[in-house]
N, C-alpha and C positions, 0 to 999 in steps of 0.2 A: 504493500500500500504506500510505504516511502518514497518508493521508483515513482508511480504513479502520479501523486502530488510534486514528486519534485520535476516532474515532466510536466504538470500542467503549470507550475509554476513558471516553468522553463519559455512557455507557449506562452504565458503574460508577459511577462519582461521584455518579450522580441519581439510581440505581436505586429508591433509597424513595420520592423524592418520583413518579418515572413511575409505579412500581404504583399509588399510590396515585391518583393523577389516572387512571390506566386501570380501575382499581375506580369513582371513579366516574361514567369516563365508560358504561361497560357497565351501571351503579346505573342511570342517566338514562334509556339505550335503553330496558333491560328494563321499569323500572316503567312507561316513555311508550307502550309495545310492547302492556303488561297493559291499561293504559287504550284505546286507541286498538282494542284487539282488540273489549273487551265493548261497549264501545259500537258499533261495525262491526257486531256481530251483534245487537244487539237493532235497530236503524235498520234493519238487511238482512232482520231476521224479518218488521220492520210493511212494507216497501217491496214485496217481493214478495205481495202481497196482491193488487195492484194492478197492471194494465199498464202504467198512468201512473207509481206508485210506482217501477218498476223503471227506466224512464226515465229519472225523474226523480234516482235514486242513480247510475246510470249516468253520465250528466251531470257530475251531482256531482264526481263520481272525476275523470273527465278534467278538467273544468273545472279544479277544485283544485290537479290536478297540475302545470296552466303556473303559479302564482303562483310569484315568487320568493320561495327561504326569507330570502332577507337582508331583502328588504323587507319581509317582512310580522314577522320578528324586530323589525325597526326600528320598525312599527307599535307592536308590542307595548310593546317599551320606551318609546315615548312615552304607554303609556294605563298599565299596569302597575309600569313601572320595569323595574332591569336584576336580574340573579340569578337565580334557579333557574326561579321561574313563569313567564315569558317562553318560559323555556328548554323547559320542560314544554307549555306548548300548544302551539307551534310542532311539537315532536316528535307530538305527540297529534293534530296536525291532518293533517300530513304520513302519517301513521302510519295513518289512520284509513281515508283513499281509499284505495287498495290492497286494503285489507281488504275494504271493503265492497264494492268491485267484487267481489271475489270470493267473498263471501258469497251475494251476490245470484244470483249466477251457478251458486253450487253449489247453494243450495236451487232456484233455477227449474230446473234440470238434472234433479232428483229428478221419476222416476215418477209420475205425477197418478194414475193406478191403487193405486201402489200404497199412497198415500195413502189415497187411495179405501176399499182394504179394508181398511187399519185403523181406520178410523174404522169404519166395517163390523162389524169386531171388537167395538165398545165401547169403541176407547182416546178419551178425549182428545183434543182441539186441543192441549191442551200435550205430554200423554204422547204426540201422534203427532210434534211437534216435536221434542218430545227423544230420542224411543226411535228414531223412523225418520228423520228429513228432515235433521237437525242431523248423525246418523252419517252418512249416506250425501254428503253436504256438506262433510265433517270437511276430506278431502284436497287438498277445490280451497281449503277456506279457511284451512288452514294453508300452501299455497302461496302467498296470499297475506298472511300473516306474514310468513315465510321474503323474500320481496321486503320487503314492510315492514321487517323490522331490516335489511335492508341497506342500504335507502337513511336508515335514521332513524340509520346511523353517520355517514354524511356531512354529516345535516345537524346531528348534535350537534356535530361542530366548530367550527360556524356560530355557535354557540350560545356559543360564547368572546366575542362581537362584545358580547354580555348580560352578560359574567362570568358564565356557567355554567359548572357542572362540567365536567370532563372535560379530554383531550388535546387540545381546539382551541386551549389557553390559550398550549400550547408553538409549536403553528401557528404562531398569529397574534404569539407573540413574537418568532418566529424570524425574521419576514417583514418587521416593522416595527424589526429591527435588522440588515438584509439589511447584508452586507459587513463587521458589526463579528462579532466573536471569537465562535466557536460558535450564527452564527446557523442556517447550514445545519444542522448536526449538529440543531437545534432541530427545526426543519421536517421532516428526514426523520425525526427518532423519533418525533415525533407523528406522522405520515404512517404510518409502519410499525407503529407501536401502536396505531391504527386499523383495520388490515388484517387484522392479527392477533386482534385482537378478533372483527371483522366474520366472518369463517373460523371462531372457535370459538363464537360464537354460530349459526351458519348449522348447523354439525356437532350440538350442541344442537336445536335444534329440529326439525332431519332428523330424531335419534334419536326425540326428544318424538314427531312423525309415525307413524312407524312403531308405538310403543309402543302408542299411541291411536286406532291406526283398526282396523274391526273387521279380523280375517283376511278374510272374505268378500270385503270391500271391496275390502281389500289385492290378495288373486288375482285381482281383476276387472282 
């Protein structure tokens, strides 16, 4: 019960400085989340074009996904330096596989008929992308969002190794003062202020989901 109190204790005394490192480590997610989405979808529009295109994104995704984020953070910082941009492509590139897997996945999944008839109608190569193929794709590729900001909280942490933003800073403080005065307390409020984040952004984008896809879609 000691621990306990002296950890909540711990969460008063700092309490400005943690919101403010949790504002912005969620700043980081969400703006690397925005980037990492648009570009997943314009790369996922040209790729399924193609048999090979599709493949080759496919690929892509998996392959990316074994790199390790420490190593390739460490790259960064040797060609960039340390601070926020490091911080940001790593999230942006992490952020980005996911996505387009499942962009690629949602537009190939779309009806080739019913393409078909709309161009049929008169619409557009773009006006059929935006009106039919991009809606009917919406739910698989906000699925892969929703996977994306969850693993791009873990790997903002990582991002403390850079001096980025965010709750990794408390991590990696905690850990490299392991056994002296409040280093656990350190370690699990970043732990736990990442979790919690991760939870209310996941809750966020469900709702964003739901708001955004058509009804039709939705009872399907």
């Amino acid at each position: 019960m000691t621990a306990i109190a002296d950890f909540f204790t711990f969460i008063a005394e700092r309490w400005s400085v943690l919101s403010f490192l949790a504002y912005q480590h969620m700043s980081l997610v969400v703006q690397s989340l925005l980037i990492a989405t648009l570009l997943a979808i314009v790369v996922g529009v040209l790729a399924v074009r193609t048999s090979w295109g599709i493949t080759a994104a496919q690929t892509f995704s998996a392959v990316g996904l074994t790199f390790p984020s420490y190593a390739l953070l460490g790259l960064l910082v040797g060609i960039v330096s340390i601070g926020v941009l490091p911080s940001v492509m790593v999230l942006v590139f992490f952020g980005f596989l996911p996505i387009l897997r499942n962009v690629v996945v949602g537009l190939a999944g779309v009806d080739p008929a019913l393409v078909e008839s709309a161009r049929g109608m008169g619409m557009s190569r773009m006006a059929t992308l935006l009106r039919l193929e991009i809606p009917l794709a919406w739910p698989v590729i906000m699925t892969g969002v929703r996977v994306s900001a969850q693993m791009l909280m873990g790997v903002a942490a990582i991002a403390a190794f850079a001096l980025g933003p965010g709750l990794g800073g408390y991590i990696f403080s905690g850990i490299s003062r392991m056994g002296g005065a409040n280093a656990t307390n350190s370690i699990v409020a970043g732990t736990l202020g990442i979790i919690l984040l991760a939870v209310i952004l996941d809750i966020v984008l469900n709702t964003l989901t739901r708001l955004t896809t058509s009804k039709g879609i939705a009872r399907v």
